[in-house]
PDBQT receptor file of N, H, CA, C and O in Angstrom, charges set to zero:
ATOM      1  N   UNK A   1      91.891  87.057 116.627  1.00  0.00    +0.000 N 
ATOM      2  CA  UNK A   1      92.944  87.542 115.766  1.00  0.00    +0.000 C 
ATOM      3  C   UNK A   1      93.202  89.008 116.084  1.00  0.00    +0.000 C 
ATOM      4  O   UNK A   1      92.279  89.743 116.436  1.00  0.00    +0.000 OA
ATOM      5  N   UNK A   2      94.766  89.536 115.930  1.00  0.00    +0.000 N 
ATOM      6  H   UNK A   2      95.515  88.938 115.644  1.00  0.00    +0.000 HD
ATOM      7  CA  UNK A   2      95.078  91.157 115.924  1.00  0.00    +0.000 C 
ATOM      8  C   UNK A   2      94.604  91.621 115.019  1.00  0.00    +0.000 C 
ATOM      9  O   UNK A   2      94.608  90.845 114.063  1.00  0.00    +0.000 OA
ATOM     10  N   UNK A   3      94.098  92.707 114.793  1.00  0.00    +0.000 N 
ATOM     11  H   UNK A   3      94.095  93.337 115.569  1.00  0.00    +0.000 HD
ATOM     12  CA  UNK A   3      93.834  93.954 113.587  1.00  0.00    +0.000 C 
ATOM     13  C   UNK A   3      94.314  95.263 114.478  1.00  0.00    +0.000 C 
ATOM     14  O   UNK A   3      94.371  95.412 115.699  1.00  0.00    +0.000 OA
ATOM     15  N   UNK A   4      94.649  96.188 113.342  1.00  0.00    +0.000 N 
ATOM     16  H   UNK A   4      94.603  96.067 112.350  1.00  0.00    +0.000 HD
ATOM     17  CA  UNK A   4      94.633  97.071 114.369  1.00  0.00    +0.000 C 
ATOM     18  C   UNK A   4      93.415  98.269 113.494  1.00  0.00    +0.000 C 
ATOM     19  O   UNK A   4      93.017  98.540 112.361  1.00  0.00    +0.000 OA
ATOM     20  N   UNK A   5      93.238  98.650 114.811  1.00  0.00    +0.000 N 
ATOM     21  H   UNK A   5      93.561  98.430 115.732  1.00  0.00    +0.000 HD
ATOM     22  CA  UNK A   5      92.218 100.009 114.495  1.00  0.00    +0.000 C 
ATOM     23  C   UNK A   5      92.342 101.640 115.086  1.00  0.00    +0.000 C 
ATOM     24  O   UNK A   5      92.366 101.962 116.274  1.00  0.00    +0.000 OA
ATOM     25  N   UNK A   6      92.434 102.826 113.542  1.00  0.00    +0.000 N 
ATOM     26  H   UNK A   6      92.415 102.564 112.577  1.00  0.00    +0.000 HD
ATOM     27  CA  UNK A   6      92.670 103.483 114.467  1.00  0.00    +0.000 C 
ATOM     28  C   UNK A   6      94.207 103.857 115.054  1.00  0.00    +0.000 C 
ATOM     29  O   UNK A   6      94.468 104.867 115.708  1.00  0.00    +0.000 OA
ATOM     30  N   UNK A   7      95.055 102.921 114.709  1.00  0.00    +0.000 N 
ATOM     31  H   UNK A   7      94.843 102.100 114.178  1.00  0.00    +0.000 HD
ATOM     32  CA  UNK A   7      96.318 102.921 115.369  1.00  0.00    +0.000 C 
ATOM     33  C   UNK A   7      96.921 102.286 116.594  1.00  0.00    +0.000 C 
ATOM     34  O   UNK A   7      98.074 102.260 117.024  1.00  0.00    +0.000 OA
ATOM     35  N   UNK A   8      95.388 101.606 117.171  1.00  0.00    +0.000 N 
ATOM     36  H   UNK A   8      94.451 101.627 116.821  1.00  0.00    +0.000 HD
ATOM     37  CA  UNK A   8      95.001 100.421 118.243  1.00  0.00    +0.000 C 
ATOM     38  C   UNK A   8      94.799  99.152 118.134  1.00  0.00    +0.000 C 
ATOM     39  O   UNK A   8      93.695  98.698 117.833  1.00  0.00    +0.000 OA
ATOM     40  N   UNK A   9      96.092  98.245 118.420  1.00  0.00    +0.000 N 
ATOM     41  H   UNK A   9      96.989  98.614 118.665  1.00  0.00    +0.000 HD
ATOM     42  CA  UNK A   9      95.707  96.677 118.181  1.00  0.00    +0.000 C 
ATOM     43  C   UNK A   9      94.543  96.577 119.217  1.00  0.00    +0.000 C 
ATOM     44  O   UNK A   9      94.425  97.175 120.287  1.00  0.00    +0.000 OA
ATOM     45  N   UNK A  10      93.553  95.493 118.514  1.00  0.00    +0.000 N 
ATOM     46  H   UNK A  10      93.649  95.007 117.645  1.00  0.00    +0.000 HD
ATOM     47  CA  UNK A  10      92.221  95.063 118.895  1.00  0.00    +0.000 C 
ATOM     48  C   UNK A  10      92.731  93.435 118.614  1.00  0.00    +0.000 C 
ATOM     49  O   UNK A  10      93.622  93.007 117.880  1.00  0.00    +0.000 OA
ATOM     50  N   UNK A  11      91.788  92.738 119.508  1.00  0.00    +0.000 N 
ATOM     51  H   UNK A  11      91.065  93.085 120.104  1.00  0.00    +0.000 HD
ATOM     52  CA  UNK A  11      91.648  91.085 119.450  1.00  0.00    +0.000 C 
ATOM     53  C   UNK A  11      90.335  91.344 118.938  1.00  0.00    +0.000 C 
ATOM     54  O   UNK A  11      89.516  92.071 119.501  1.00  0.00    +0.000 OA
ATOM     55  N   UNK A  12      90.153  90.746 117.881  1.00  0.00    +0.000 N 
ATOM     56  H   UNK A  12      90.818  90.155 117.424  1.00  0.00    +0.000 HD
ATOM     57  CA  UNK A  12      88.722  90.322 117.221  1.00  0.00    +0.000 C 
ATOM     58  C   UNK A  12      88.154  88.823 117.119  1.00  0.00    +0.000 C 
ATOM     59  O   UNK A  12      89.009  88.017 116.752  1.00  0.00    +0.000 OA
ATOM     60  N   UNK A  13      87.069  88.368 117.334  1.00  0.00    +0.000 N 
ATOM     61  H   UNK A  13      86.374  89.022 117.633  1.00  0.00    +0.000 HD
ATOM     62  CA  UNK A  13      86.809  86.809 116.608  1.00  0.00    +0.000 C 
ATOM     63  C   UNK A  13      87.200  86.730 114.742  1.00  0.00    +0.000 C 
ATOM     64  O   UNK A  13      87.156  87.609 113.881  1.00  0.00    +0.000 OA
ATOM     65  N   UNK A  14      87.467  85.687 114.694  1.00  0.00    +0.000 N 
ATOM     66  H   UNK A  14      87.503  84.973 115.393  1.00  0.00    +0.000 HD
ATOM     67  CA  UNK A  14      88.138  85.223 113.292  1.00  0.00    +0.000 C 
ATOM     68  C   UNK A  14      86.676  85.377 112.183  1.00  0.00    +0.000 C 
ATOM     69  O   UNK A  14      85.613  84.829 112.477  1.00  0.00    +0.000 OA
ATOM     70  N   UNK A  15      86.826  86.079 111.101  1.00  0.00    +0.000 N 
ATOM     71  H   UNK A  15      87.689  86.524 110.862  1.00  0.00    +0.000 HD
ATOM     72  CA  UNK A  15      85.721  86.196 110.048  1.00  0.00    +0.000 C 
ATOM     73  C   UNK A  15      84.432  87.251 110.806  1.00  0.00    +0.000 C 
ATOM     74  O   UNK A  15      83.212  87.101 110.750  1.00  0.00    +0.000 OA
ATOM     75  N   UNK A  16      85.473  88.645 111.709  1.00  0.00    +0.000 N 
ATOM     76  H   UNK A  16      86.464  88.767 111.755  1.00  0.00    +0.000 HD
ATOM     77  CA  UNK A  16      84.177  89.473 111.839  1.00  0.00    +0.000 C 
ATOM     78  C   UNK A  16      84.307  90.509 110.588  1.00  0.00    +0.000 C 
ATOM     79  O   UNK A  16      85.261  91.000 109.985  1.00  0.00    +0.000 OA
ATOM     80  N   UNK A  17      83.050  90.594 110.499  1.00  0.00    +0.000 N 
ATOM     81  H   UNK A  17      82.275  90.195 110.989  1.00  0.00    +0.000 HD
ATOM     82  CA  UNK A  17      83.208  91.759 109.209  1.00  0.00    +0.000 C 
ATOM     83  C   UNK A  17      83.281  93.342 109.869  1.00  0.00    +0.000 C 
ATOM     84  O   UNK A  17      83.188  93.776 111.017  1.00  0.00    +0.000 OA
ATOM     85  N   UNK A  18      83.507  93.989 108.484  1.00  0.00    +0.000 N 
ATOM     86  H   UNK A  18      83.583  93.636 107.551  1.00  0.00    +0.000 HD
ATOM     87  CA  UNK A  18      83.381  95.450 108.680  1.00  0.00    +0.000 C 
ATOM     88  C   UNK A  18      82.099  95.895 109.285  1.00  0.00    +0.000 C 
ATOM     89  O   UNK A  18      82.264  96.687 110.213  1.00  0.00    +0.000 OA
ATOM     90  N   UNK A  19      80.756  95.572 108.984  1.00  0.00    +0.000 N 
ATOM     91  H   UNK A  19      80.622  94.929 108.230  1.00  0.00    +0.000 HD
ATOM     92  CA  UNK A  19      80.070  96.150 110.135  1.00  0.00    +0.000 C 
ATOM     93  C   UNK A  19      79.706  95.457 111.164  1.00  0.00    +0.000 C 
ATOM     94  O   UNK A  19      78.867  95.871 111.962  1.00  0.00    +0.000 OA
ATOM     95  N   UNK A  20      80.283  94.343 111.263  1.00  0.00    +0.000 N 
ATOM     96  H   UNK A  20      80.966  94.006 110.614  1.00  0.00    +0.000 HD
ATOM     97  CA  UNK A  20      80.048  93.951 113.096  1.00  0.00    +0.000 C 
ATOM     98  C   UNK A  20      81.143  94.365 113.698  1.00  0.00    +0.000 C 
ATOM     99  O   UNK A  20      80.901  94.367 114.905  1.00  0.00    +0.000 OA
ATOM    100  N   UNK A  21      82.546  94.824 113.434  1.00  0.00    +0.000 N 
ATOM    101  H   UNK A  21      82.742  94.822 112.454  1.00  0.00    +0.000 HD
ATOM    102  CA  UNK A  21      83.469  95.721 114.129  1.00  0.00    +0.000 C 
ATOM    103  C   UNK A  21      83.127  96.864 114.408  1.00  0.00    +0.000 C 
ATOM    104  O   UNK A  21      83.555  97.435 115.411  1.00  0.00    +0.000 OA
ATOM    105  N   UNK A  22      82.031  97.575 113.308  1.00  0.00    +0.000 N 
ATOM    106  H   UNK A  22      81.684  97.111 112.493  1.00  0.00    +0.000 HD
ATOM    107  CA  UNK A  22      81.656  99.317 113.952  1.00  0.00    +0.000 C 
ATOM    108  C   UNK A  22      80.787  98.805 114.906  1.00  0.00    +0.000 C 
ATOM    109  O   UNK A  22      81.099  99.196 116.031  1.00  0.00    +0.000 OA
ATOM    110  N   UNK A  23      79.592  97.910 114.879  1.00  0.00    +0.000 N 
ATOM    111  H   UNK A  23      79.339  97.593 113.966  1.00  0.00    +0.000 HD
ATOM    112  CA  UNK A  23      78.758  97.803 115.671  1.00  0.00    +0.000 C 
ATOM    113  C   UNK A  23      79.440  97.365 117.268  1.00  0.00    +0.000 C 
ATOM    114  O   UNK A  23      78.807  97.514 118.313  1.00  0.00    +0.000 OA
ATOM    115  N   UNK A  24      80.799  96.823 117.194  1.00  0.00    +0.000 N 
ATOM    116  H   UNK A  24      81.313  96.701 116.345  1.00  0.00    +0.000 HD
ATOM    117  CA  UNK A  24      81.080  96.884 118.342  1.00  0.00    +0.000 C 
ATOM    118  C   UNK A  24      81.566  97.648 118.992  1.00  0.00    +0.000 C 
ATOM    119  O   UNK A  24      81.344  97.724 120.200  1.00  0.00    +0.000 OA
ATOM    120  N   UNK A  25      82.468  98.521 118.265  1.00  0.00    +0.000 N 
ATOM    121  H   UNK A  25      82.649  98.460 117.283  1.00  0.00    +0.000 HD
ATOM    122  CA  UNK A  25      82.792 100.249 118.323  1.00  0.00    +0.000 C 
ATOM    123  C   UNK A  25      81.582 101.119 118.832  1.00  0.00    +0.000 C 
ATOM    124  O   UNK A  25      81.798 102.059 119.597  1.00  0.00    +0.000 OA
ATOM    125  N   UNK A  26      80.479 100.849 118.466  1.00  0.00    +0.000 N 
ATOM    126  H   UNK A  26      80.303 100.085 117.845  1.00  0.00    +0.000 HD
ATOM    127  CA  UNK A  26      79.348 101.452 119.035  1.00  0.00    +0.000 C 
ATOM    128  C   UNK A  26      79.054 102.283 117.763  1.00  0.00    +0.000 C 
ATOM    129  O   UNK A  26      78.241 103.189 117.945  1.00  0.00    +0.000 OA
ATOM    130  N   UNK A  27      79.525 102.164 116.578  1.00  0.00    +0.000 N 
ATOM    131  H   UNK A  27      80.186 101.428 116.430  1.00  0.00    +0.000 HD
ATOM    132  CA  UNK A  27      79.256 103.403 115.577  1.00  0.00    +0.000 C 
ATOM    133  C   UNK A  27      78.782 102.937 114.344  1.00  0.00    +0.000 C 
ATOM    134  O   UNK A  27      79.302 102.106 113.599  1.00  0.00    +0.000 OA
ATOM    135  N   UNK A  28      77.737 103.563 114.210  1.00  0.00    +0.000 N 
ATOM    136  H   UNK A  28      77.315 104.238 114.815  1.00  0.00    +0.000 HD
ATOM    137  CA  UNK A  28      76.819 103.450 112.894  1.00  0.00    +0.000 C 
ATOM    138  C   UNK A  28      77.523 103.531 111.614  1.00  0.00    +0.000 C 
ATOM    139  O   UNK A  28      78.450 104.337 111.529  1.00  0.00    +0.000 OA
ATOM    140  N   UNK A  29      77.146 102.657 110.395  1.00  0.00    +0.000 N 
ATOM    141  H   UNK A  29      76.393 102.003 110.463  1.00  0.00    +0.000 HD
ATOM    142  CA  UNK A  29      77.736 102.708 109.549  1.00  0.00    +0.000 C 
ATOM    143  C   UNK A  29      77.120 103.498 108.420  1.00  0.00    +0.000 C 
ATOM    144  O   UNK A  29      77.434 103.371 107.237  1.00  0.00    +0.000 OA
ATOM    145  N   UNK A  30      76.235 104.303 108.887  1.00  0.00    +0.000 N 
ATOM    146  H   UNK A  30      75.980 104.406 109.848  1.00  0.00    +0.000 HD
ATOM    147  CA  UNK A  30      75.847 105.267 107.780  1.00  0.00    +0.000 C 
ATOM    148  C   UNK A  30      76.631 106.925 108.052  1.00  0.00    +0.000 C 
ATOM    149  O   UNK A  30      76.530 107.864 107.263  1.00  0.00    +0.000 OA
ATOM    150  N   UNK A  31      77.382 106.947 109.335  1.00  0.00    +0.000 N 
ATOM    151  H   UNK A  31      77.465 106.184 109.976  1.00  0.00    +0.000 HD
ATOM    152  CA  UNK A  31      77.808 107.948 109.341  1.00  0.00    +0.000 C 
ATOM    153  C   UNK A  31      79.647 108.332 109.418  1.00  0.00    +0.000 C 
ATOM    154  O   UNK A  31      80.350 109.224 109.894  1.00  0.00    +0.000 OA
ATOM    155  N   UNK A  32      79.874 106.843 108.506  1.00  0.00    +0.000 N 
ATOM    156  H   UNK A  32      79.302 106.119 108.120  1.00  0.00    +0.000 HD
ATOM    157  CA  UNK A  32      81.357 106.607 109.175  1.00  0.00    +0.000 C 
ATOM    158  C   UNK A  32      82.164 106.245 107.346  1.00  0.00    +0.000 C 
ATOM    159  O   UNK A  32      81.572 105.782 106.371  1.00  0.00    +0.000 OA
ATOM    160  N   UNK A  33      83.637 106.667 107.445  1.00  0.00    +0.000 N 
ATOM    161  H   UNK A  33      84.118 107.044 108.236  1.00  0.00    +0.000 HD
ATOM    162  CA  UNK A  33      84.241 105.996 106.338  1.00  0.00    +0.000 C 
ATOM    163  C   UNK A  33      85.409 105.050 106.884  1.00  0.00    +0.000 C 
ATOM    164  O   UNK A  33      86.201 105.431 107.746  1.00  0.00    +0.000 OA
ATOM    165  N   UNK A  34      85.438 103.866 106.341  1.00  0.00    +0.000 N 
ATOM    166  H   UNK A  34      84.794 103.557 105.642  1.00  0.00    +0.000 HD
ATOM    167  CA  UNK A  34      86.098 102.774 106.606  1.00  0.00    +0.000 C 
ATOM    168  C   UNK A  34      87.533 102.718 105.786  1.00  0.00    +0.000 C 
ATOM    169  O   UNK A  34      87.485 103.207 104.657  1.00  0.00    +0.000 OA
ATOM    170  N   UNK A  35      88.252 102.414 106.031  1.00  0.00    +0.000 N 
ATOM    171  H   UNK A  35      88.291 102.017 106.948  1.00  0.00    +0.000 HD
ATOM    172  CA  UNK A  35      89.975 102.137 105.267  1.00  0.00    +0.000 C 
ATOM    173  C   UNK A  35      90.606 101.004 105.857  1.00  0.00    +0.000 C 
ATOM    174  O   UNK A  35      91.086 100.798 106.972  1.00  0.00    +0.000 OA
ATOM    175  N   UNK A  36      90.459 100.190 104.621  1.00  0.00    +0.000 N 
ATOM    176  H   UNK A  36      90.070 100.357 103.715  1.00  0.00    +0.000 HD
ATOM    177  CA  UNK A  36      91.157  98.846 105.118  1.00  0.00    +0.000 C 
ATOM    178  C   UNK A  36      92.321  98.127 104.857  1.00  0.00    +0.000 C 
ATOM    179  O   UNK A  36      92.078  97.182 104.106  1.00  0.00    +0.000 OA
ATOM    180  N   UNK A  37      93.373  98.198 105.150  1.00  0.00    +0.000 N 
ATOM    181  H   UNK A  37      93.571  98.965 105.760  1.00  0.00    +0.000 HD
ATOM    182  CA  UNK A  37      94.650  98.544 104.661  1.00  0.00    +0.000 C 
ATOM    183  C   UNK A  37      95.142  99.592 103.300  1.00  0.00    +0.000 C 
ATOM    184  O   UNK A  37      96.000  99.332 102.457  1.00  0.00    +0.000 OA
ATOM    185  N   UNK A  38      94.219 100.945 103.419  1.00  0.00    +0.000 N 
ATOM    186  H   UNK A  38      93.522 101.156 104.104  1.00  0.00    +0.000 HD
ATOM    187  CA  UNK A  38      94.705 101.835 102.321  1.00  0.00    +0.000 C 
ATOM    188  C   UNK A  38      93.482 102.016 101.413  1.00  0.00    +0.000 C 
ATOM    189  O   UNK A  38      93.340 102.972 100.650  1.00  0.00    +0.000 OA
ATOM    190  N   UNK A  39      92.640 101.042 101.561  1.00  0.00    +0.000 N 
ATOM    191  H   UNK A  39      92.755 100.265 102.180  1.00  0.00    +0.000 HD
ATOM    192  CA  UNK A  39      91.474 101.356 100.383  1.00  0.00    +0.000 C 
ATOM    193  C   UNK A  39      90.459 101.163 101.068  1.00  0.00    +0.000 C 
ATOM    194  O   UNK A  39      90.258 100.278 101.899  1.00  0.00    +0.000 OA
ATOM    195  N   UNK A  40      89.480 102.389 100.568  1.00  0.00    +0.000 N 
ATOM    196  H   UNK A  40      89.643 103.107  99.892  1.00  0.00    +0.000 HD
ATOM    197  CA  UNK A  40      88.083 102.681 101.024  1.00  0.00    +0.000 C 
ATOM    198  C   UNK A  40      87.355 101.315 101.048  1.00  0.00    +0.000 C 
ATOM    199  O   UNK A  40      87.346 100.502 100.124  1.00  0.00    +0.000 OA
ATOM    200  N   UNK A  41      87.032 101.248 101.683  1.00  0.00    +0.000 N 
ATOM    201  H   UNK A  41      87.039 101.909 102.434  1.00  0.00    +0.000 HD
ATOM    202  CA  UNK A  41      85.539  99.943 101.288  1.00  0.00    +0.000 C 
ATOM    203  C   UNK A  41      84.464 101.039 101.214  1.00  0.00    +0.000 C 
ATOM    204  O   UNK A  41      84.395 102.188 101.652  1.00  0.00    +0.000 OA
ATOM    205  N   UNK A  42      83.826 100.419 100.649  1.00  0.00    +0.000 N 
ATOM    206  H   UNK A  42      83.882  99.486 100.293  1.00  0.00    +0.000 HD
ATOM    207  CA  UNK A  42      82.216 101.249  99.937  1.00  0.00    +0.000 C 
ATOM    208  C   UNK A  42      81.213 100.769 101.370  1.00  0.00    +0.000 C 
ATOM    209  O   UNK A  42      81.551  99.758 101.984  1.00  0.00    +0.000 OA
ATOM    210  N   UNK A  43      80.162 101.455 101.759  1.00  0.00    +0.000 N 
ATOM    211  H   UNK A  43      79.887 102.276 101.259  1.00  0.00    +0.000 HD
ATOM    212  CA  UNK A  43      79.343 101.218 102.878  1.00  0.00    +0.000 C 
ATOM    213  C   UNK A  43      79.095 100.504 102.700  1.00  0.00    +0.000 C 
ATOM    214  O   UNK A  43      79.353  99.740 103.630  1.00  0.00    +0.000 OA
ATOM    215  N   UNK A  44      78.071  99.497 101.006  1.00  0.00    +0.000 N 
ATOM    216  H   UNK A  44      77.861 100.117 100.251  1.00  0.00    +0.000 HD
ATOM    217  CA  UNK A  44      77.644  98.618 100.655  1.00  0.00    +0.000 C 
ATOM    218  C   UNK A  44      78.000  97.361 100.730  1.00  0.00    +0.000 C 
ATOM    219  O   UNK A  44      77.317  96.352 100.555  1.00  0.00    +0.000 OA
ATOM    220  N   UNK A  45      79.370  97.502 101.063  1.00  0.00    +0.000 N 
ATOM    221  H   UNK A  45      79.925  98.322 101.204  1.00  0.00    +0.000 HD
ATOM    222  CA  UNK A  45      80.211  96.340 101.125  1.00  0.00    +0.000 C 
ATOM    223  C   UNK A  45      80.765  96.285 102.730  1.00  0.00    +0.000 C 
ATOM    224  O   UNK A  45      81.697  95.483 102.786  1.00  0.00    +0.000 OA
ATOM    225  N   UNK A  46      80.524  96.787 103.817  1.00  0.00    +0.000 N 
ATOM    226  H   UNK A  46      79.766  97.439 103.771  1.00  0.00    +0.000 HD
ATOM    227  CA  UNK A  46      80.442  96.540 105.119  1.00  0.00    +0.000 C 
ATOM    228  C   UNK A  46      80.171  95.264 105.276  1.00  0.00    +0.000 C 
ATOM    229  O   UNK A  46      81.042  94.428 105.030  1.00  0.00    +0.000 OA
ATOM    230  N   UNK A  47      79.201  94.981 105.613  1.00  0.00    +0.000 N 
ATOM    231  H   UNK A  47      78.494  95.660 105.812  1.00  0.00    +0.000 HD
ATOM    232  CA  UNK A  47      78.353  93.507 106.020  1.00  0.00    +0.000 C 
ATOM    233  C   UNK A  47      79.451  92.002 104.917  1.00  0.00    +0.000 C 
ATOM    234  O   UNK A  47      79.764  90.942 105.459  1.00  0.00    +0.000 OA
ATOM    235  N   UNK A  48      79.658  92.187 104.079  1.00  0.00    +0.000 N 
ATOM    236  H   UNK A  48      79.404  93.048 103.639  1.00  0.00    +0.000 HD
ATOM    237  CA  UNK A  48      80.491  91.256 103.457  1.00  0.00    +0.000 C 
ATOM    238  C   UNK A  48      82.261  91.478 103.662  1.00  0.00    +0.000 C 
ATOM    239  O   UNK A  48      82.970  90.473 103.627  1.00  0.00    +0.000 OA
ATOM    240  N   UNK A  49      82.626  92.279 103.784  1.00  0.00    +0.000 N 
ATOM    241  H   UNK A  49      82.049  93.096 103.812  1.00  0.00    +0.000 HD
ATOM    242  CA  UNK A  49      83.960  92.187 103.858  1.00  0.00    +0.000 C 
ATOM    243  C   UNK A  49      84.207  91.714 105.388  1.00  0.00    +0.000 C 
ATOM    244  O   UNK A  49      83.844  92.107 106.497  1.00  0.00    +0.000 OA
ATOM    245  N   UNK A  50      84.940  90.763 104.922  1.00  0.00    +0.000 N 
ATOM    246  H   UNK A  50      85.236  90.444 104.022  1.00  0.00    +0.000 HD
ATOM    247  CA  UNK A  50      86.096  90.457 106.261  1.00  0.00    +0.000 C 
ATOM    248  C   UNK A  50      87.055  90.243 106.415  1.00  0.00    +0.000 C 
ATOM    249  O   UNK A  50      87.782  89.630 105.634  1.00  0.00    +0.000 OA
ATOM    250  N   UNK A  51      87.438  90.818 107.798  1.00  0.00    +0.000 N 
ATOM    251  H   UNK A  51      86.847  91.316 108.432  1.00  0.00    +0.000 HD
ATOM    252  CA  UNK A  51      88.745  91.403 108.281  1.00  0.00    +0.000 C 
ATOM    253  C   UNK A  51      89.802  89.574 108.584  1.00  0.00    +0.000 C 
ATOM    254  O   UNK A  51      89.505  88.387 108.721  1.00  0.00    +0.000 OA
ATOM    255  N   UNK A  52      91.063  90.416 108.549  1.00  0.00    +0.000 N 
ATOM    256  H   UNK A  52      91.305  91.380 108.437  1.00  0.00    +0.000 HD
ATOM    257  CA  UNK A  52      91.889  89.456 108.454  1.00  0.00    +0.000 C 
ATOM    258  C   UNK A  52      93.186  89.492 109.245  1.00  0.00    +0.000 C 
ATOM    259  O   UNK A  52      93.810  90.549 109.147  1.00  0.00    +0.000 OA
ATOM    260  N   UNK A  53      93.831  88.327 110.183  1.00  0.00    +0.000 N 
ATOM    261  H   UNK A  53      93.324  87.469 110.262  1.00  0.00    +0.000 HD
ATOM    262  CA  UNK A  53      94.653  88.911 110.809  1.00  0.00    +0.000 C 
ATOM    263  C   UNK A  53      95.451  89.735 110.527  1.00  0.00    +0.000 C 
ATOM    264  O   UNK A  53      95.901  89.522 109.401  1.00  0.00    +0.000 OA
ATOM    265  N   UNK A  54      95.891  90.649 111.029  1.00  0.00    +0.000 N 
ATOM    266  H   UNK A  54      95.526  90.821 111.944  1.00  0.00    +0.000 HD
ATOM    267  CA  UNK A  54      96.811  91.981 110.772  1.00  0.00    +0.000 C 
ATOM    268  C   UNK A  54      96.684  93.163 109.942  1.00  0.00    +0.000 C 
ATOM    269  O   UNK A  54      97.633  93.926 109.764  1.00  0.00    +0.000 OA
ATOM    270  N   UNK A  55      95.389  93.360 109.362  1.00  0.00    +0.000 N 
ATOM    271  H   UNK A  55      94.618  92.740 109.507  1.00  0.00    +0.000 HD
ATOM    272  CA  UNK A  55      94.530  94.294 108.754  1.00  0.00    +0.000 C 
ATOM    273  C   UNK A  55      94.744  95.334 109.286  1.00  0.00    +0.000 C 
ATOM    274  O   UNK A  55      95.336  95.066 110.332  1.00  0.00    +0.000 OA
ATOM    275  N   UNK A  56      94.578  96.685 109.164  1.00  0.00    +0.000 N 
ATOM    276  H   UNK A  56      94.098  96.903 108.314  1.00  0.00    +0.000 HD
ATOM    277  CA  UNK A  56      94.775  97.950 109.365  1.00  0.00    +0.000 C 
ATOM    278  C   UNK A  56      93.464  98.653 109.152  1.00  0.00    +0.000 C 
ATOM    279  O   UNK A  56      93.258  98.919 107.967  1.00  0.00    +0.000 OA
ATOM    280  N   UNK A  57      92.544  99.017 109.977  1.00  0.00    +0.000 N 
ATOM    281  H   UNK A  57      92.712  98.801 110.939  1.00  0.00    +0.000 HD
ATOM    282  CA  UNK A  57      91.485 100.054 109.785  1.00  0.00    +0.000 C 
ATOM    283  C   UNK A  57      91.199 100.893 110.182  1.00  0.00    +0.000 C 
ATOM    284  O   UNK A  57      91.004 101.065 111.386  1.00  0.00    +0.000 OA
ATOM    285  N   UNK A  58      91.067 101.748 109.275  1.00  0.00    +0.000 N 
ATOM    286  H   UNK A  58      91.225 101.608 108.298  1.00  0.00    +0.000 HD
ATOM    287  CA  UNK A  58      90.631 103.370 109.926  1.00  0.00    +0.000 C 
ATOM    288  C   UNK A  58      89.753 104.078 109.490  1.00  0.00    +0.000 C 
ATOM    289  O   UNK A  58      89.624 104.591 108.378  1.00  0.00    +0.000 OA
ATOM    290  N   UNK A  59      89.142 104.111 110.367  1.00  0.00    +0.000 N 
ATOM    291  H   UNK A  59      89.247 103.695 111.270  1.00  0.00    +0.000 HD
ATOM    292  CA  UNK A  59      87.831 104.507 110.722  1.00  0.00    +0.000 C 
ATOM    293  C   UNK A  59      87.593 106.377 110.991  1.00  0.00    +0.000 C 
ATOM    294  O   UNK A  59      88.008 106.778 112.078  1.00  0.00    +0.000 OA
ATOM    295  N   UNK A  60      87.135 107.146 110.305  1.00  0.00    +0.000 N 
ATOM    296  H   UNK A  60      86.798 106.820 109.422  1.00  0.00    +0.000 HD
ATOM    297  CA  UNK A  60      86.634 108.570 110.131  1.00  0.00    +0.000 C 
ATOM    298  C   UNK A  60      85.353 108.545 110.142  1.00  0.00    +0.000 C 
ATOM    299  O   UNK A  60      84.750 108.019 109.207  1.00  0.00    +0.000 OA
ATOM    300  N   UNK A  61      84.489 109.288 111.538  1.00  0.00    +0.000 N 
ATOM    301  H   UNK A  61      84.979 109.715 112.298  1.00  0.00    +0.000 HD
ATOM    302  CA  UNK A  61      83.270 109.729 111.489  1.00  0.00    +0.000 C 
ATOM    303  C   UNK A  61      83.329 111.129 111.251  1.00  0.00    +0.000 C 
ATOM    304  O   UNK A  61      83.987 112.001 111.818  1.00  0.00    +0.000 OA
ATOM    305  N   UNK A  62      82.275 111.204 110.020  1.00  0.00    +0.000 N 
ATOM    306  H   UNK A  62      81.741 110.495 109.559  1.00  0.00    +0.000 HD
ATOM    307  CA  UNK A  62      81.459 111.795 109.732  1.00  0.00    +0.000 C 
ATOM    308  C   UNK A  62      80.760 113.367 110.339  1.00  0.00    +0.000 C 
ATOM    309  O   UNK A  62      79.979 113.140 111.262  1.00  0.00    +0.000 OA
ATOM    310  N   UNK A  63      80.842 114.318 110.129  1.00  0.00    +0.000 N 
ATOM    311  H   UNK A  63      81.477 114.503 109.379  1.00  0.00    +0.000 HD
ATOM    312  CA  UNK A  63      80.578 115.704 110.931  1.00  0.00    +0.000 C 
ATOM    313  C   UNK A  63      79.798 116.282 110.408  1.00  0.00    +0.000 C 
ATOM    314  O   UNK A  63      80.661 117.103 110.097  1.00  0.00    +0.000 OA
ATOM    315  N   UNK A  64      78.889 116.698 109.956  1.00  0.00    +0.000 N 
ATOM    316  H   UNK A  64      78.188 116.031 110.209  1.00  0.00    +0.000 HD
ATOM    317  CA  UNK A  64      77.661 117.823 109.163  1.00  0.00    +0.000 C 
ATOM    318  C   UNK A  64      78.018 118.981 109.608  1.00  0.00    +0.000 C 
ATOM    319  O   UNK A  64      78.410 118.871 110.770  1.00  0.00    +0.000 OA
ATOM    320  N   UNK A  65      78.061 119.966 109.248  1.00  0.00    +0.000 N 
ATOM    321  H   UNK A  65      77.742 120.054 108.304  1.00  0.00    +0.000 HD
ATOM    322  CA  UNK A  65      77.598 121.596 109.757  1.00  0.00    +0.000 C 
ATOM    323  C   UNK A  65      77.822 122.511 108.981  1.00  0.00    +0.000 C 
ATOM    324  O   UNK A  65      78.226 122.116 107.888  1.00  0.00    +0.000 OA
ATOM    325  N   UNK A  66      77.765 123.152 109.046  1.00  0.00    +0.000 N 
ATOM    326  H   UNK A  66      77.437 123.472 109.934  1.00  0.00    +0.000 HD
ATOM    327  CA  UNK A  66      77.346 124.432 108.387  1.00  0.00    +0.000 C 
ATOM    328  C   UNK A  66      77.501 125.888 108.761  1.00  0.00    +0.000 C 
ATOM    329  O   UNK A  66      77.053 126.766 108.023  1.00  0.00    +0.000 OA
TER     330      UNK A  66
């Protein structure tokens, strides 16, 4: 299925969730905020939400400093 991510259509398998898409992104989900057509998903809810054809996600990592 299309989603796009980022502003980048992606082909995904059908019923991947939010954190097996970062994990294929290569990016940890403790250091990342997710937006899935407009609304935050909570980290906690990674592993259960799934994406759906034509979904919109955007993805913001995370920066520390000081």
């Amino acid at each position: 299925m299309r989603i796009e991510v980022n502003g980048e259509v992606r082909v995904i398998a059908a019923g991947t969730s939010v954190r097996e898409l970062l994990e294929a992104l290569d990016l940890g989900s403790d250091r990342v905020a997710v937006e899935l057509n407009g609304e935050l998903v909570p980290r906690w809810l990674h592993g259960e939400t799934r994406l759906a054809e034509g979904d919109r996600i955007e993805v913001v990592t995370l920066v520390g400093g000081g």
